[in-house]
DONU-410252 format. One record per residue (C-alpha): x, y, z. Coordinates in Angstrom, 2 decimals. Example, Ala and Ser with C-alpha at 12.3 -4.5 7.8 and 13.67 -1.06 7.14 Angstrom:
REM residues 2
c1, c2, c3
12.30, -4.50, 7.80
13.67, -1.06, 7.14
END
This chain:
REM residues 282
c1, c2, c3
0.00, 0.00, 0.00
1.56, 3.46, -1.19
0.65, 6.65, 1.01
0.97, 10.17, 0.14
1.33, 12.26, 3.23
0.45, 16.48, 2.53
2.03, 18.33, 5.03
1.40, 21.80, 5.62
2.36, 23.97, 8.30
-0.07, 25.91, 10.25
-1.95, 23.17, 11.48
1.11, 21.71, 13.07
1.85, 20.99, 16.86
2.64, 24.43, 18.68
2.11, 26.71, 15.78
0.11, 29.68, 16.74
1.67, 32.66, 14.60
2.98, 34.22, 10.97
6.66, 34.73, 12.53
6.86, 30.14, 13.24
5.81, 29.64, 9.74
7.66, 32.36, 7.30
10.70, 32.06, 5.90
13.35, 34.51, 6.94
12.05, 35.21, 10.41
13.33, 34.45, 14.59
11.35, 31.50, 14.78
11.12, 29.58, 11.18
14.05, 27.49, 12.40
11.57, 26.30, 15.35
8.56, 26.45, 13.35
10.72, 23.58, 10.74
11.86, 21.31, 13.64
7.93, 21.43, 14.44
6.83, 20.63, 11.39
9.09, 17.38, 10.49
8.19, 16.07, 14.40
4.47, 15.89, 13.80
5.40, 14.42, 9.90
7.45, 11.66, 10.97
4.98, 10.99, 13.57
2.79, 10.16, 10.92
5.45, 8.07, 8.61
5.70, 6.19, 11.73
1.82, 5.64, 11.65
1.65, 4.66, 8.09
4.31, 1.65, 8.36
2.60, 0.95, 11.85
-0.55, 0.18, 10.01
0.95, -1.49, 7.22
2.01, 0.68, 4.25
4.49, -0.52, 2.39
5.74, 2.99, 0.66
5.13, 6.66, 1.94
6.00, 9.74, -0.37
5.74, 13.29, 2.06
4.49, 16.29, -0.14
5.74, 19.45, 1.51
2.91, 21.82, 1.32
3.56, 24.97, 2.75
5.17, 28.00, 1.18
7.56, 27.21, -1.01
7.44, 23.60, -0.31
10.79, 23.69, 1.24
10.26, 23.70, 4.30
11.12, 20.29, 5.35
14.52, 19.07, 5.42
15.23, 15.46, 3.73
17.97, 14.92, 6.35
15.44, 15.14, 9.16
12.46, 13.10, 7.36
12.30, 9.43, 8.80
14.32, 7.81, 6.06
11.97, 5.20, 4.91
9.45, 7.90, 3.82
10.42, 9.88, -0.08
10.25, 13.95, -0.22
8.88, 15.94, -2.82
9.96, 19.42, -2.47
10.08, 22.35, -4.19
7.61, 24.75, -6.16
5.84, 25.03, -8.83
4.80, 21.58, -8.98
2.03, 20.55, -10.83
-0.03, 19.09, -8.26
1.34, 21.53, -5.47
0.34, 20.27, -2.27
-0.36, 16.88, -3.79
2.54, 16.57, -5.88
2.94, 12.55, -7.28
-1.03, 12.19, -7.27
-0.97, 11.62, -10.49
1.58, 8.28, -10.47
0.27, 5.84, -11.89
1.11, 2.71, -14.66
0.30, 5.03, -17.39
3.67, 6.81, -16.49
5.42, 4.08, -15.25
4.98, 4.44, -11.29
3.20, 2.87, -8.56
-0.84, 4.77, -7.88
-1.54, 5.78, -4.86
-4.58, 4.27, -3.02
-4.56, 7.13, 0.18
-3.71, 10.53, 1.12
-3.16, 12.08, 4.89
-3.12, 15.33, 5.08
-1.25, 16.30, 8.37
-0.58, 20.20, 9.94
-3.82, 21.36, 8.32
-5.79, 24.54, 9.15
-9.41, 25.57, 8.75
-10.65, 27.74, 5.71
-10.51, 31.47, 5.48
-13.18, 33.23, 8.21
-13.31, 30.26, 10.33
-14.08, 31.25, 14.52
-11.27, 30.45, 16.78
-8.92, 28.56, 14.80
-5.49, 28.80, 15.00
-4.06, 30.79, 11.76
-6.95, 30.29, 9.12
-6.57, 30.91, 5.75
-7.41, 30.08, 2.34
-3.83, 29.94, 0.13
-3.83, 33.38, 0.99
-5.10, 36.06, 2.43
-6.10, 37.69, -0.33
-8.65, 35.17, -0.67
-12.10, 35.33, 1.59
-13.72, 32.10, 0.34
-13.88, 29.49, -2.37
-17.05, 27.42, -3.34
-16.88, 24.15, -5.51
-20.19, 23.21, -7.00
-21.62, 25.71, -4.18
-20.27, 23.49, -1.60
-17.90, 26.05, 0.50
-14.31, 24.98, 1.05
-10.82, 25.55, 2.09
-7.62, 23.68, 1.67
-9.03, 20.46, 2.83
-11.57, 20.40, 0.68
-9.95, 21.60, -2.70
-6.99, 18.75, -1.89
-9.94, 16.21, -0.99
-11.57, 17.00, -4.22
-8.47, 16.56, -6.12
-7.77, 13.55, -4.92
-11.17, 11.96, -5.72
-10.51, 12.71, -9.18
-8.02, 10.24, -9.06
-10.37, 7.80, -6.93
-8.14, 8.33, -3.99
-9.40, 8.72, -0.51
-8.18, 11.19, 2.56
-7.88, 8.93, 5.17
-6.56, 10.72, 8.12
-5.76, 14.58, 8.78
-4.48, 16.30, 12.23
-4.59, 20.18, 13.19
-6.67, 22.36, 15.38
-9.66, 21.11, 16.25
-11.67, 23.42, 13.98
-9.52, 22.11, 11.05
-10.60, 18.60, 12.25
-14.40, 19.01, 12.53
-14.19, 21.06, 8.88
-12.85, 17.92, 7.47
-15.11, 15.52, 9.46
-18.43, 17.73, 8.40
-16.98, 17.83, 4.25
-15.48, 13.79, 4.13
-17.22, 12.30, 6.89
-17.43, 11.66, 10.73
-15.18, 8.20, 10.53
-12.61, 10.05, 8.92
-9.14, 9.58, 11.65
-8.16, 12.71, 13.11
-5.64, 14.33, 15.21
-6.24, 16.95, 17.34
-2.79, 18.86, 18.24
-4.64, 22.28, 19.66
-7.50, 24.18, 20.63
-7.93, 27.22, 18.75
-8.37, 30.75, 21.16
-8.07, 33.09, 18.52
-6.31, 32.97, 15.09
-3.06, 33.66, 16.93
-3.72, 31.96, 20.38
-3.92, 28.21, 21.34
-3.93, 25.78, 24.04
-1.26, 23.38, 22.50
-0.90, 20.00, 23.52
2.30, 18.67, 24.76
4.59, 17.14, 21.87
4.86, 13.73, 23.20
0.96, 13.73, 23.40
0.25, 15.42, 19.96
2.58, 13.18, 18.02
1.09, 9.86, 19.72
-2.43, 11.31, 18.32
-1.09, 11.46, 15.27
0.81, 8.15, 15.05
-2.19, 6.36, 16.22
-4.59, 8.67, 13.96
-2.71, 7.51, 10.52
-2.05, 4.30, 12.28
-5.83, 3.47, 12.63
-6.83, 4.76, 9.42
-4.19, 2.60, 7.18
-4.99, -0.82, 9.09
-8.82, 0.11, 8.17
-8.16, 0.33, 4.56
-6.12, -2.38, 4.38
-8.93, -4.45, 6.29
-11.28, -3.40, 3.51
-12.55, -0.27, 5.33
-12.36, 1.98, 2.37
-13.21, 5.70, 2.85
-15.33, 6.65, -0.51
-13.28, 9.52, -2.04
-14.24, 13.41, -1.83
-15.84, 13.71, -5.51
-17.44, 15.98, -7.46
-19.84, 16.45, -10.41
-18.16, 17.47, -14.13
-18.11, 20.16, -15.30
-16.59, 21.67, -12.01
-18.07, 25.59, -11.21
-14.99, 27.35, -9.02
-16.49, 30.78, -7.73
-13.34, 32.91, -5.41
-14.33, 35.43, -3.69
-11.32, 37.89, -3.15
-10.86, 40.34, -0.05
-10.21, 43.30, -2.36
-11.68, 44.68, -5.98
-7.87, 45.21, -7.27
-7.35, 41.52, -6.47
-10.30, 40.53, -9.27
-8.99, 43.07, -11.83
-5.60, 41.16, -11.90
-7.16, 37.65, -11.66
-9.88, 38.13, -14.32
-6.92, 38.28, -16.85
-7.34, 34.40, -16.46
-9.09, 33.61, -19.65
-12.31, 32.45, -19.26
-13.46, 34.02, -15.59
-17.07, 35.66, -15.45
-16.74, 38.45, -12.64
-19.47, 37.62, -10.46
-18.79, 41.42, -8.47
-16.46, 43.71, -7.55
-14.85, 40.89, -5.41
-15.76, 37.70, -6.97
-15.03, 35.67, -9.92
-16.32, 32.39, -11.55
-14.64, 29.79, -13.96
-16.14, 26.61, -15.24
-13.45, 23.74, -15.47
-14.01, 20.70, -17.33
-12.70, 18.72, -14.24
-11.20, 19.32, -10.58
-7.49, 19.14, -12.00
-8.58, 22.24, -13.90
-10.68, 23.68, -11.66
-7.60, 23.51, -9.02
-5.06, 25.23, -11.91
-7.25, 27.87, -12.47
-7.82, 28.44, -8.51
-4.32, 28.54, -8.31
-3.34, 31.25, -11.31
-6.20, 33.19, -9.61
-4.19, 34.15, -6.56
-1.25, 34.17, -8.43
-1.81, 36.73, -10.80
-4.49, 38.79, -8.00
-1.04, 40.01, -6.59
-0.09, 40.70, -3.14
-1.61, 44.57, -2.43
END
C-alpha cells in the first residue's frame, strides 16, 4: 500500500503565529523542527498500520520547508515549487507513467478555511482570498486537496490540526474520517497546545488506525465531485479581481468575486491557483 502524506504547516503541533511559519524570520528554524516532528509521527503511523511505501508532499510556502535529512528515512520527499499538483505533488503516479498509484492521502498540519471562529491561523492559500465554493459546496484547503484527490479515486484517510480544522474535514469527508487533534484554537493567533509527546502519539495512532482500516477493507469513498466543475473565489479586495480576471475564461461575479467553469477538478484547481497568483499581493 503506497501513502501520500500532505504536510502543511499551520496546522502543526505548537504553531500559533505568521513569525513560526515564514521564511526569513526568529522562529522559522523552530517552526521547521515542528513541522518534520508531527510528519514523521505520521510516517511512523503509516508503516505501523501497514504501508508498504510513503511519499511526504511538503505543502507549505515554497514547499521547502522540510529538510530530507530530518524526514524518517523510509518515507520519499517531494519538495520544491511550482509543482504541478502543489500540495499533492505525485497524485498523479500511476502505470500510465510508469509508477506505482496511490490508493490514500493524509493530510497532516492542516488549518481551517478562510473566516473560520477560533482557529489557529486560518486561511485560504492566501489572504487575499475570503472564500472558495466548488459546485456551491464552501471549502478551504481540505476540501480543494480532498476533491483533487477523488478525481483520481483516492481517498483522505486521516488529517491532524486544530480542532476546527478537524471538525471542517469531518463535516466535508465524513465523521469516521481519523483525526488528530494537536490544539484548541483561542483566537487565530492563540492556542492551548498539547504537549509534543501527546500530539505526536495522536497522530501516530490517527494515521495508524486509518491505514490498518483500509487495508482491512474499510475503504473511505473519495471526496468527488460532479463534471463540469463551477470554481467561484471570492477575493478580499476589488484590485485583487482586476488582476485575476486576466485568467481567460473568468465571469466576474462582483467587484470581489469571480467564476470559472473547469471541465474537471485538476482544472478547476489550476485555475484556482493562477487566480491568486496573478491577484497580486496589495
Amino acid at each position: 500500500m503506497r501513502i501520500l502524506i500532505s504536510c502543511d504547516m499551520e496546522g502543526i503541533s505548537g504553531i500559533v503565529d505568521w513569525e513560526q511559519v515564514t521564511p526569513g524570520t526568529a522562529e522559522w528554524g523552530r517552526g521547521r523542527k515542528l513541522m518534520v516532528g508531527d510528519v514523521n509521527a505520521a510516517i511512523n503511523g503509516a508503516f505501523v498500520g501497514g504501508a508498504e511505501k510513503v511519499t511526504v508532499s511538503d505543502a507549505h510556502w515554497h514547499a521547502r520547508t522540510l529538510e530530507l535529512e530530518d524526514l524518517d528515512p523510509r518515507a520519499h520527499l517531494n519538495s520544491g515549487s511550482p509543482s504541478p499538483f502543489s500540495m499533492l505533488q505525485g497524485l498523479e503516479d500511476g502505470p500510465e507513467n510508469g509508477r506505482e498509484r496511490y490508493e490514500a492521502v493524509v493530510l497532516i498540519g492542516f488549518h481551517a478555511m478562510a473566516g473560520a471562529k477560533k482557529a489557529v491561523l486560518c486561511h485560504t492559500w492566501s489572504d487575499k482570498v475570503a472564500g472558495v465554493w466548488l459546485n456551491d459546496v464552501h471549502v478551504g484547503e481540505i476540501g480543494l486537496n480532498a476533491a483533487t484527490a477523488g478525481h483520481f479515486g483516492i481517498p483522505v484517510i486521516a488529517l491532524s490540526g486544530d480542532r476546527v480544522a478537524c471538525l471542517e474535514a469531518q463535516t466535508l469527508l465524513g465523521q469516521d474520517l481519523e483525526v488528530a487533534v494537536v490544539k484548541e484554537g483561542a483566537g487565530r493567533f492563540a492556542a492551548e497546545c498539547l504537549p509534543l509527546a501527546e500530539a505526536r502519539e495522536r497522530i501516530c495512532d490517527a494515521v495508524a488506525k486509518a491505514v490498518t482500516k483500509y487495508r482491512a477493507g474499510q475503504k473511505r469513498a473519495p471526496f468527488t465531485l460532479a463534471s463540469p466543475v463551477r470554481l467561484v473565489v471570492e477575493f478580499q479586495l476589488p484590485q485583487h479581481v482586476d488582476n485575476a480576471y486576466l485568467l481567460p475564461g473568468t465571469t466576474r461575479l462582483s467587484g470581489t468575486r469571480l467564476e470559472y467553469s473547469a471541465a474537471d477538478m485538476v482544472m478547476a484547481m489550476r485555475a484556482f491557483r493562477a487566480m491568486t497568483l496573478l491577484a497580486g499581493n496589495n
